[in-house]
C-alpha positions as CSV (number, residue, x, y, z in Angstrom):
1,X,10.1,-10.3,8.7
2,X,9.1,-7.2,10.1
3,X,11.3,-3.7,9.7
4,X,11.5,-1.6,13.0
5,X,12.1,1.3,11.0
6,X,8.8,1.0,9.2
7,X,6.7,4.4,10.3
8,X,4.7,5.0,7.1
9,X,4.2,3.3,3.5
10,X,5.4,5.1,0.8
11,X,2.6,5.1,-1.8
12,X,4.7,6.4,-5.2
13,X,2.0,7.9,-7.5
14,X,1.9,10.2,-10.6
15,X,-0.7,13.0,-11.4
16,X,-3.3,12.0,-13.6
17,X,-3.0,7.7,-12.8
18,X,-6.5,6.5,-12.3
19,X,-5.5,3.7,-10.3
20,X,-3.4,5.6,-7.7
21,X,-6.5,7.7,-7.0
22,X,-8.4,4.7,-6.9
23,X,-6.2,3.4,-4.1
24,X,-5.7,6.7,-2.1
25,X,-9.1,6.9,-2.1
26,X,-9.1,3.7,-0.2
27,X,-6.1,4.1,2.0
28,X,-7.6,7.3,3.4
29,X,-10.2,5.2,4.5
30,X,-8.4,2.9,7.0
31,X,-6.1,4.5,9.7
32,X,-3.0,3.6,7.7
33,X,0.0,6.2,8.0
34,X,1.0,6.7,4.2
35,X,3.7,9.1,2.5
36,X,2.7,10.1,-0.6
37,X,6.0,10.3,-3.2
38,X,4.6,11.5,-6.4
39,X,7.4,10.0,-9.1
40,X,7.5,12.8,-11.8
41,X,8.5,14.8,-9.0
42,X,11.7,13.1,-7.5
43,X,13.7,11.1,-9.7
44,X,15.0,9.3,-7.2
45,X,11.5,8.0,-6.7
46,X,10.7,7.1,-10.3
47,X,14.1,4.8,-10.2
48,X,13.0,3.1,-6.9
49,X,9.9,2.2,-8.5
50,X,11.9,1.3,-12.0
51,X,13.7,-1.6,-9.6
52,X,10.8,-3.1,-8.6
53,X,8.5,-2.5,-11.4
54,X,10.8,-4.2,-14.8
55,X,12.0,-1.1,-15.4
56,X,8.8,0.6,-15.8
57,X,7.4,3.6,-13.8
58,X,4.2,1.8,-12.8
59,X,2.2,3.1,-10.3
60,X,1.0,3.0,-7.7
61,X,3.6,1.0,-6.1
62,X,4.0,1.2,-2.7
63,X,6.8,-0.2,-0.3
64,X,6.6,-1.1,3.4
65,X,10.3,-1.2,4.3
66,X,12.6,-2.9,1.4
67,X,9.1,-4.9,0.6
68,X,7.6,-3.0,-2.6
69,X,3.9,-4.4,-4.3
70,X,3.0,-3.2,-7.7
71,X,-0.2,-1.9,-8.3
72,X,-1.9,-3.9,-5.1
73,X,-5.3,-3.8,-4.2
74,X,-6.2,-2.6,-1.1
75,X,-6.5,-6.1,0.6
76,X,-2.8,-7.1,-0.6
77,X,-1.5,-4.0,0.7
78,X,-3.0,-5.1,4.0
79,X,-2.0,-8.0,4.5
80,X,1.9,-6.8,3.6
81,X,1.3,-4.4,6.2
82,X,0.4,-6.8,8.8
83,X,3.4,-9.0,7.4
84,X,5.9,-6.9,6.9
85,X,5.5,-3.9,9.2
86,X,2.5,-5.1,11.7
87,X,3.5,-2.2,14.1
88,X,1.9,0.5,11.8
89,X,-1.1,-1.4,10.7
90,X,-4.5,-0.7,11.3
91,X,-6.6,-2.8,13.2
92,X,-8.8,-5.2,11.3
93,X,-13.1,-4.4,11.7
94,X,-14.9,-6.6,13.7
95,X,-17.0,-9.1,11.8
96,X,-20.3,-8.7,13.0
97,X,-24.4,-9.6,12.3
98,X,-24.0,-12.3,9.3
99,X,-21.2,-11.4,7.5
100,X,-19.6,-13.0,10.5
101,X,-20.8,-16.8,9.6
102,X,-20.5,-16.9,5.8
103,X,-17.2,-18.6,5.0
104,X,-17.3,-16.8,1.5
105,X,-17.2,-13.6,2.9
106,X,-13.9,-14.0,4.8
């Protein structure tokens, strides 16, 4: 299912969350467009995350389209991307030298 409305992920974060800066960090790594919602700032946010998130504000949770992932690593948020809105993801690297032949590193 992909969403043609789909232009950015919306990465909801809070100030002071270790694991959202953990994840930014990561996201502005790969050519990935991102919105950044910060939850103590729009209430609307915090309750969009409260839906997905058992009524918790846990962050980061990020949505691609309706699809939202709580707290995914950077792999998982990849391959929703590529799932769920494969227009705005980045292209995978190239596997190259050995890393290219050893299953385990797939």
């Amino acid at each position: 299912m992909t969403t043609d409305d789909t232009t950015a992920v919306d990465f909801y974060w809070r100030p002071g969350c270790p694991f959202c800066m953990m994840l930014r960090a990561k996201l502005l790594r790969v050519d990935l467009p991102v919105r950044e919602i910060n939850i103590w700032e729009a209430p609307d946010a915090a309750d969009r995350v409260r839906s997905v998130a058992g009524g918790n504000e846990t962050v980061p949770t990020v949505f691609i389209g309706e699809h939202a992932l709580v707290n995914p690593s950077l792999k998982e948020l990849l391959s929703a991307v590529r799932t769920h809105a494969p227009e705005i993801a980045p292209p995978e690297p190239e596997r190259t030298g050995l890393r290219r032949w050893l299953p385990w590193s797939r």
